[in-house]
N, C-alpha and C positions, 0 to 999 in steps of 0.2 A: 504493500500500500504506500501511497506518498508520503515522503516522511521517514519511511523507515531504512534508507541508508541518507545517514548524515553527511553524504558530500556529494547526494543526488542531486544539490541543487548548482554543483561546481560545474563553467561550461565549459563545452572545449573549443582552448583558445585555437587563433589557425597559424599553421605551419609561419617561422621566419623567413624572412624576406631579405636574401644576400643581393651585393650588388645594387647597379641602379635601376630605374623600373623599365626601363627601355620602353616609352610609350604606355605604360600600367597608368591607374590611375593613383595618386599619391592615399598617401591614408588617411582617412576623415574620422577628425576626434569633435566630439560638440555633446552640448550638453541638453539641447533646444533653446535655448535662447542663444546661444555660440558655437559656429561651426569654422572647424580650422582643417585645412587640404594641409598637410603636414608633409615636407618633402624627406626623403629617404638621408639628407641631410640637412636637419631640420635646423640649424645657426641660419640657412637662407631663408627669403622668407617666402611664405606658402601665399595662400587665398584664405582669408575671413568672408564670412558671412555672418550677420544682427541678425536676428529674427523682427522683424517691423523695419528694419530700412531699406531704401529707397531710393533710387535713380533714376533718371533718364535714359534709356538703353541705348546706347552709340548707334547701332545698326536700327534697327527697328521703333528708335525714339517712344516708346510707350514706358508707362511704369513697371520697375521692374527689380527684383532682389539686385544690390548693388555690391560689390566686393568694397570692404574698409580696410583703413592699415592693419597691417599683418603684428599681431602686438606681443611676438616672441622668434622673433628676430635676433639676432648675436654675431659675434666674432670676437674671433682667437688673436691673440700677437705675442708671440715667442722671440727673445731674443731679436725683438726688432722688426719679424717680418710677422705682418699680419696674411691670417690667410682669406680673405677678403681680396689679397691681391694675388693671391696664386690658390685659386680654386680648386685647381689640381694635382695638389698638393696633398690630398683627401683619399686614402684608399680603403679596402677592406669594410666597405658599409655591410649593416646588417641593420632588422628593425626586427622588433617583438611585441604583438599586441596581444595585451593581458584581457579579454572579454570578462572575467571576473571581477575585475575591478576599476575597468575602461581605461587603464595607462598603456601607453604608447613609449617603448623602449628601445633608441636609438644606437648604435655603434659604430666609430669608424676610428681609425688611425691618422693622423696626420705629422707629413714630416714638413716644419717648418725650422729655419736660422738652425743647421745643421741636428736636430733635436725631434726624435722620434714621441710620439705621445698617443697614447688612448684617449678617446673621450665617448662618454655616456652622458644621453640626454634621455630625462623623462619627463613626458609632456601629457597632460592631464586636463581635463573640464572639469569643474567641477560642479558637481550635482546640488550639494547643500548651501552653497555659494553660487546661484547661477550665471552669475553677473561677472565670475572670475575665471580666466584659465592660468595655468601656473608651468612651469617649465623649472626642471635643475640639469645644469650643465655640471661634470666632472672633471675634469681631465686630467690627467698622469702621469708628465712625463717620465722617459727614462734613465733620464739626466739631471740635474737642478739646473735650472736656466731661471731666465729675467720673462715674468709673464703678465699681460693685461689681457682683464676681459672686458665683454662692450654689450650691454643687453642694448635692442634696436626695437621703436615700434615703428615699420619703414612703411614709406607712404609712395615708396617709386612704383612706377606701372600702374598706376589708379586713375579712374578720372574720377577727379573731385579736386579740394582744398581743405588747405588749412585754414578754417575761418577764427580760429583764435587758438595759441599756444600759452603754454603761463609752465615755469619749471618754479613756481616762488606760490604762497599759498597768504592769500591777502588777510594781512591782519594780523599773520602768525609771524614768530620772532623766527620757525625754524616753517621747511615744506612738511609739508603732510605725507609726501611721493616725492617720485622724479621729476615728473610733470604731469601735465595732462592736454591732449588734443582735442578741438572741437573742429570733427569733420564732416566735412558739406561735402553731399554726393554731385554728381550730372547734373546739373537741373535745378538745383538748391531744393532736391524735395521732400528730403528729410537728412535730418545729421545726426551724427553719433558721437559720444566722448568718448575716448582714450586715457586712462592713468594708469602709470605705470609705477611698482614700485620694485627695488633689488635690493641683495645683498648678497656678501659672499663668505668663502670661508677658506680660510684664513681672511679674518675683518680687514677693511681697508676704507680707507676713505670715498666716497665717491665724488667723480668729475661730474657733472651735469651740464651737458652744454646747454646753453643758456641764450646765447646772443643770436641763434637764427630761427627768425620770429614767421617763419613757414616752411620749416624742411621737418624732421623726424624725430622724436625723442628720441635720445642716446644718452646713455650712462657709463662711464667709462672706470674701471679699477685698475690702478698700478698697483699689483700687490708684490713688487721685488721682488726677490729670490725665490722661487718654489722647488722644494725638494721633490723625490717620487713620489709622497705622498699624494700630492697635486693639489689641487683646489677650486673651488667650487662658486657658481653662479646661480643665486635664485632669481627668477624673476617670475611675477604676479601680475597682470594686467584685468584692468575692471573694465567690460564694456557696456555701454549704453545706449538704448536709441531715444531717438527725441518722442517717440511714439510713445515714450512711459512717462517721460522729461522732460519739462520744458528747457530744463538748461542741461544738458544731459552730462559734459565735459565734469561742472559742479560736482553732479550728483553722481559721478566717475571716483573723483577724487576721495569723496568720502566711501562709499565700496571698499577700494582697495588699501584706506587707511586701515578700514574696518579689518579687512584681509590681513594684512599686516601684523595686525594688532595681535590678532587671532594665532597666526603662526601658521608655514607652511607643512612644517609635520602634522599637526592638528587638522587642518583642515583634507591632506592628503587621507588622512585618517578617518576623517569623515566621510570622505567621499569613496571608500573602501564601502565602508559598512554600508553609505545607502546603495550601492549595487550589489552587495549581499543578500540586502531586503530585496532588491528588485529582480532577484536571478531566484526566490521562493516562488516567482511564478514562470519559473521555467519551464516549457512545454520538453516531458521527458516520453518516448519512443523505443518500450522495452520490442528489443528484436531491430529494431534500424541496425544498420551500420553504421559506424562510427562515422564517414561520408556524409551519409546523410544526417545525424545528428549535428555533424560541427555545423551543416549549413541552417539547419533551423534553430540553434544556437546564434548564430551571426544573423540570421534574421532579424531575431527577436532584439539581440544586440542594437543594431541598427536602428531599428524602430524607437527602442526606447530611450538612444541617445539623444531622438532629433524630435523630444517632445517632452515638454515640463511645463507645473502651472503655471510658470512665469512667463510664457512664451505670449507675445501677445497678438501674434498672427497667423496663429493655427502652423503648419510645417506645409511643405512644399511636395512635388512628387518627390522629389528626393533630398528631400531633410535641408538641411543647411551646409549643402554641400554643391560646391561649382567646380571650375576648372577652365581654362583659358580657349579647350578647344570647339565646346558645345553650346549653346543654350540652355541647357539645362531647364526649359517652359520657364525662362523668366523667372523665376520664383514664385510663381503665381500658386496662387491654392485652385487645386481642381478637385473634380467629382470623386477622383480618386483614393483620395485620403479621407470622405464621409463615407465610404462604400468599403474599402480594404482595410482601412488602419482603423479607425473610433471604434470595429466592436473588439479588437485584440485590445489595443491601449484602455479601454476601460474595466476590462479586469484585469491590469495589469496596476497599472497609472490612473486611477478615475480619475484624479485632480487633472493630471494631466490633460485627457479624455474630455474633461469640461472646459480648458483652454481651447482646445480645438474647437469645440462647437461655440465658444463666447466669441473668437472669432467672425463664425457664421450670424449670429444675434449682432454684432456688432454691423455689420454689413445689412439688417432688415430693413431699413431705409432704402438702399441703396437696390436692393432686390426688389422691392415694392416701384419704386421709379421704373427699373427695367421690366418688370411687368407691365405696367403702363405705357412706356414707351413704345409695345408690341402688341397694345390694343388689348390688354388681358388685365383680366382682374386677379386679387390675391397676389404672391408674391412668386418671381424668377429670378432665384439667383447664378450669378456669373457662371462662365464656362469658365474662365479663366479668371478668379477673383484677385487683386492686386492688392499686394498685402498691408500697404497703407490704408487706402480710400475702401478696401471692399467692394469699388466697382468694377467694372467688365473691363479687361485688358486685352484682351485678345489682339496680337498684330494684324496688322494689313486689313482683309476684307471682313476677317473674322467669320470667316464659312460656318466651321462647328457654331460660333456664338449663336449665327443665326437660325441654324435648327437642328442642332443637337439639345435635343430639349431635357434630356433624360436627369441632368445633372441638378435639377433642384427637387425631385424623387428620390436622388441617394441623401441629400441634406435632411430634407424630413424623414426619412429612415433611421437617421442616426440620432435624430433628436429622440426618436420614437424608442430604439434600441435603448439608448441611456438612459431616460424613464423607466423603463422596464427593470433594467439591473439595478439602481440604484436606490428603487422604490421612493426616491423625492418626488414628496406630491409639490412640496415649491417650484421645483424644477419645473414638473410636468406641466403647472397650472399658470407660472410666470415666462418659461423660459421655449420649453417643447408644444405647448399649445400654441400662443404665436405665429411658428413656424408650421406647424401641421395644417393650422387652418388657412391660412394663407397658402400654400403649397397645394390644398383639398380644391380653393377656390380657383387658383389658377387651373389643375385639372380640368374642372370642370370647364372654365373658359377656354379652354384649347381643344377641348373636342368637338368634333360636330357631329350632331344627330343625323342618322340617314334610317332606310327601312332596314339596314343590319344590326344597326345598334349605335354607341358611342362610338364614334372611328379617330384616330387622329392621322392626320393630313399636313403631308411633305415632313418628316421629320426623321433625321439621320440620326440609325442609332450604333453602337460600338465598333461597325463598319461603314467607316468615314469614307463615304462616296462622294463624287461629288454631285448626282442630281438626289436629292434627299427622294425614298421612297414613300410611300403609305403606309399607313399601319406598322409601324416598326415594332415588333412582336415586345424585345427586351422595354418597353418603355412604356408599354400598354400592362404587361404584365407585375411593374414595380407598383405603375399607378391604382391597380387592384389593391397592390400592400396596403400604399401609404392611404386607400381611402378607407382600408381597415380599421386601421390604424387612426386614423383621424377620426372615425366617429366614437371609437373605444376611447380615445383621450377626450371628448365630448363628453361623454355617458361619465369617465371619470373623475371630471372637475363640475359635473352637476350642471352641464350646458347641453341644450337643445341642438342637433348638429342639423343642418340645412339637409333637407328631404332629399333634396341636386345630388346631395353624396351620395348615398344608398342607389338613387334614382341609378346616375353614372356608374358607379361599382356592379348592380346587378347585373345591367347591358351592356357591359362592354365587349366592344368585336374583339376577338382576338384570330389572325389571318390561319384557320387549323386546316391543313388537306385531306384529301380525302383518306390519305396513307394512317389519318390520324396522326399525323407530325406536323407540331407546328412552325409554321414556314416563319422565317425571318421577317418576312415583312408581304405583302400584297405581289404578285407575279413573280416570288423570288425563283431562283435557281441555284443549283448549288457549282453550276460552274459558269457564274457572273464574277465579276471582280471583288473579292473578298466573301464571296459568297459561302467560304469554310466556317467563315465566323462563327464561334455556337453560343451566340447574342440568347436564345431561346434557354439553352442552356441557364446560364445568367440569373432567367429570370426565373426559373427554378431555385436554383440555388449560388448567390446567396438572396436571390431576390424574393422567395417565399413563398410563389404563387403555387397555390391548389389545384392540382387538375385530375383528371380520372387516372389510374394507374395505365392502363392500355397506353392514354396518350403520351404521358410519362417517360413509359418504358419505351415506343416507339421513338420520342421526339430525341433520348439520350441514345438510343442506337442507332440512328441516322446522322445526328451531329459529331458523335463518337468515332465513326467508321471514316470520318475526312480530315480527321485530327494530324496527320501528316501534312494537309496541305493548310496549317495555320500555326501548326506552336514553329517557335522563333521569333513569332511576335510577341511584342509585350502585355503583359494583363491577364486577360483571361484562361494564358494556359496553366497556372500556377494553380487552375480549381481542375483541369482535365482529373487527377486522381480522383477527386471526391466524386466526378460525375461516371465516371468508371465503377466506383464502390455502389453506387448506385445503382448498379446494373447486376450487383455481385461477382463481377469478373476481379479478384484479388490482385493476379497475375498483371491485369491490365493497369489495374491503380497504378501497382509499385512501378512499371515499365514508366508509363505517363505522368508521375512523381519526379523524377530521373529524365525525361525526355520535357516538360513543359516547366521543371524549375532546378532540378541540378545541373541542368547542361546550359544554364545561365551563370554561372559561377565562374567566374575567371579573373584572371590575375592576382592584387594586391589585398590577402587578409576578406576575402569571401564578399565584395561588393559585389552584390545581383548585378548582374546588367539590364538594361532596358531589350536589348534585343540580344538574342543566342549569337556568340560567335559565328556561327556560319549561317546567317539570316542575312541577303544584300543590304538589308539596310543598317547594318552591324558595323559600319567602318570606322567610326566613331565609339568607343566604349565609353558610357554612361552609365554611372552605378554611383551608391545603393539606390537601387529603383526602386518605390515604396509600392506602388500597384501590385508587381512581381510579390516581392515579399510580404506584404500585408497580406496581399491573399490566398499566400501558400499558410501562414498565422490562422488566416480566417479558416480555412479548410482544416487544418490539423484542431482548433477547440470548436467547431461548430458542423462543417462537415460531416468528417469521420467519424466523430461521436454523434452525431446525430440527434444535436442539441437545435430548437428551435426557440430563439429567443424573445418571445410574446410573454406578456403577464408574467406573472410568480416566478422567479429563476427557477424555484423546487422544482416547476411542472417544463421546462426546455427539453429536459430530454423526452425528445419523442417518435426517434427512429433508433431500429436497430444498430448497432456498431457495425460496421462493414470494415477493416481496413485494409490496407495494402497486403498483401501476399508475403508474411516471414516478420509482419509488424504483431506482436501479442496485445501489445498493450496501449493507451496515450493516456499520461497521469500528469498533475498537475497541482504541484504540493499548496499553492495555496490560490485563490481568485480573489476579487474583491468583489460585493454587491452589497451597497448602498451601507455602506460604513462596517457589513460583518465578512470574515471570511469563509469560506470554504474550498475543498480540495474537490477533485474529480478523475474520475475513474472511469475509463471504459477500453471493457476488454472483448476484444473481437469474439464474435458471435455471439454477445452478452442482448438479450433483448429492450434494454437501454442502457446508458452512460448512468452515471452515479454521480452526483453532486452532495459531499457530505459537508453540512456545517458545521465550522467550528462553535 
């Protein structure tokens, strides 16, 4: 049972990383409020990402996640020669990331001013401090030599400015820090502070350059003579966006006093223990392979670095993490993270889980206009929501914005989902009603009555074509959920729900052939362009909808038998196992387990990718992809156990366990629902999953 080996909640970290990444993606440490691209030799500096800041995007001029100075940044100077100037001077790298307690462990050698030296860097988010990331530089030489070091928060390669610097803390006889930066992205359209504070060991004085009033914070240590013992560099950086702060630089400075104050062991310390807590909800896979363990290990990993209550713009498809050579969707919040990520992060993280959707609530205005804007009543939120304003970003012509309509049906899903677990009738009655009625409203306004029933017209759904078809099956089949769903949160906050719901939910067309499989959408085909799509799938599961077993089992042997011509894409093959288990083919699970989300696994330390290595549109590695991984999260606690999440957690489980082929078991030492715990249990062939409360 969960629980009963005491280091079942230990994950497994992934294999070291020798060498440089030759084209790999760098490793992304972040905490959800801070996200750092860490290069293989991390004294240079990487890419940051704020969760709420904001830019102008060079290319595509729209709002958009903006890179800020890189705020643990360094360099060496041996006997004279800094290695800043001789780069290549650097051998023998190695990296080691500890998933158990999210540190990031650097190594390389370097020969500078005739003088051989080790150095070790560990670089950390910190979870209980979310405002802070922290870095310690070692280094060793083999010889005693004359050594300085240089902590850097560099602002080169950026577009933006320094709108105001200060290394002096007004009013105080001493600073508070090093300094602090206040920076202005693209566009002036949001800014962020910067403070930084160091220290070293063996103690020394620090240099703080002072006089250049818009280049980089820099701190400088001459510590003389260092034996082989060597010596060491903390640095602690507070980040801020203006989104929480109005003077965000200010309220930097105090953060990383506070950091300071506190102490870097201490706080290193603490940020151990809360991913201790956070790995008791480990998703454990008695009988996986250790393969497939470490990746739904670095899944969950993943996920839960790039989301905290502090965050205050929900996370991105992929966290808080960029990189020089993709887009990355802008930074933009999509359907994706209400639909794959909120129902794992909520019994993982609920705090967290309520970030993500305050988010959404924050953005209700802004949904209610863009409903209006399209002639509809109740509320549409964005395709592509911008993580400032909450409104629609989408570049260029914005195709998907205009009828990809599906994406404000995963928002009231997850509003709906989170009620449910958490049993807040506040929630439900201030925060999840709200949005369900408004979403219920909109339905209804977007359909039109004909003699078949409710039908919805031109709307493209998770096969992005470009002439939008009818009846898009996955969209019609969510909006069954959510008007479920919406008259149930009616009935439970003691409100009357408009007749229109029930009215629309009874009749709704849904495009079914005569094969008894429901076709993707009005005259589909299955050899149309993207016509593999198993959008129908989807709305199964995790979409909810009810239908006769005959059609069911039809419509998942139909979309199941063309699964070659679509996994490599991103999203929805990370569900093929569960819709496999569904059919009871074991053998087929585990194969399409391993063929729709292990064979996205590549490179640097287990970042999913957005597309399978050998996918054409693969040329570009993109990762951690949260659709991918959230929805392989989603399939392994909802899935396979065959938990449906409506009303009372007690009563979710309500299908058979099916799993993979050589998988016994999927246990999960602890969940969270609505402030109590519980664990779960389900063991293949068992006639439901277990949910025991603590």
């Amino acid at each position: 049972m969960p629980g009963a080996d005491r280091d079942a909640w230990r994950p497994i970290s992934p294999p070291d990383e020798d060498g440089p990444r030759d084209g790999a993606l760098p490793a992304y440490v972040a905490n959800g409020l801070i996200g750092l691209r860490v290069r293989e030799m991390p004294l240079m500096a990487g890419m940051t990402l704020v969760n709420g800041v904001v830019g102008e995007n060079p290319e595509r001029r729209v709002e958009a996640a903006a890179p800020v100075p890189y705020p643990l940044a360094a360099d060496l100077c041996v006997n004279g020669v800094w290695m800043s100037d001789q780069p290549w001077a650097v051998s023998d790298l190695r990296q080691a990331y500890d998933f158990a307690t999210g540190e990031l462990t650097s190594r390389c050698r370097v020969r500078l001013g005739g003088v051989d030296a080790a150095v070790e860097i560990l670089t950390l988010a910190s979870r209980t401090a979310p405002t802070l990331v922290m870095q310690e530089i070692h280094v060793r030489p083999d010889v005693p030599c004359h050594m300085r070091l240089r902590a850097v928060v560099a602002t080169t390669d950026l577009r933006g400015r320094v709108a105001r610097r200060r290394t002096d803390t007004p009013g105080e006889p001493e600073p508070a820090c090093d300094g602090s930066l206040l920076w202005s992205t693209e566009g002036d359209l949001s800014t962020c502070g910067v403070a930084l504070a160091t220290e070293t060991t063996p103690g020394a004085s620090p240099d703080v350059t002072a006089w250049d009033a818009t280049g980089p914070l820099q701190t400088t240590y001459d510590l003389g003579t260092v034996g082989k013992r060597g010596a060491s560099l903390r640095q602690m950086a507070a980040l801020i966006p203006s989104l929480i702060h109005a003077r965000p630089d200010e309220e930097a400075v105090r953060r990383v006093a506070r950091g300071a104050q506190t102490g870097f062991d201490v706080l290193r310390a603490r940020n151990r223990d809360a991913w201790r807590e956070l790995w008791r909800g480990r998703i454990v896979v008695d009988g996986a392979t250790p393969d497939h363990q470490a990746l739904i290990d670095a899944a969950y990993f993943y996920l839960n670095s790039s989301v905290h209550p502090a965050s205050p713009s929900a996370t991105s498809i992929f966290g808080l993490a960029t990189w020089h050579d993709y887009n990355y969707y802008f930074g933009h919040v999509m359907w994706d993270i209400d639909a794959f990520c909120v129902p794992p992060v909520m019994l993982s993280q609920p705090d967290a889980a309520r970030a993500l959707l305050d988010f959404r609530s924050r953005g209700l205005r802004a949904a209610k206009s863009n409903a209006r804007l399209s002639g509809r009543r109740g509320v549409q939120f964005p395709w592509e929501a911008a993580p400032l304003t909450g409104q629609e970003a989408a570049p260029g012509a914005g195709s998907a914005a205009a009828h990809e309509d599906h994406g404000s049906l995963h928002v009231a899903r997850a509003f709906a989902l989170f009620a449910d677990a958490t049993g807040d009738e506040a929630f439900l009655r201030d925060d999840a009603w709200p949005v369900l009625e408004g979403v219920a409203d909109w339905i209804v306004s977007r359909l039109t009555r004909t003699a078949r029933g409710y039908e919805l017209k031109r709307a493209t759904g998770p096969a992005e074509v470009p002439d939008p078809p009818d009846n898009d099956a996955f969209s019609l089949m969510l909006s069954h959920d959510v008007l479920c769903r919406a008259v149930a949160a009616a009935e439970a906050t003691g409100r009357t729900p408009p007749a229109s719901w029930a009215e629309v939910r009874d009749n709704l067309y849904l495009p079914v052939r005569s094969d008894k499989v429901i076709a993707a959408h009005d005259a589909f085909r299955i050899d149309e362009p993207k016509g593999a799509t198993p959008s129908p799938l989807g709305g199964l599961f995790p979409g909810g909808y009810r239908t006769d077993e005959a059609v069911e089992r039809r419509t998942l042997d139909f979309y199941l038998a063309h699964w070659r011509d679509y996994v490599g894409a991103p999203m929805f093959p990370a569900l093929y196992g569960v819709w496999a288990a569904r059919t009871g083919d074991r053998a087929l699970a585990l194969k399409l387990f391993e063929e729709g989300y292990a064979a996205y696994d590549a490179g640097r330390f287990h970042q999913c990718l957005e597309y399978r290595p050998d996918h054409p549109d693969s040329e570009t590695a993109a990762g951690p992809f949260f659709a991918n991984l959230g929805g392989m999260l989603l399939g392994l606690l909802f899935g396979f156990t065959g938990l449906d999440a409506k009303g009372d957690p007690a009563h979710w489980p309500d299908r058979p366990v099916v799993l993979p082929e050589g998988w016994r078991a999927i246990s999960v030492e602890r969940l969270w629902f609505g402030g109590r715990t519980a664990s779960l249990r389900a063991d293949q062939g068992a006639e439901r999953a277990v949910i025991k409360f603590h």
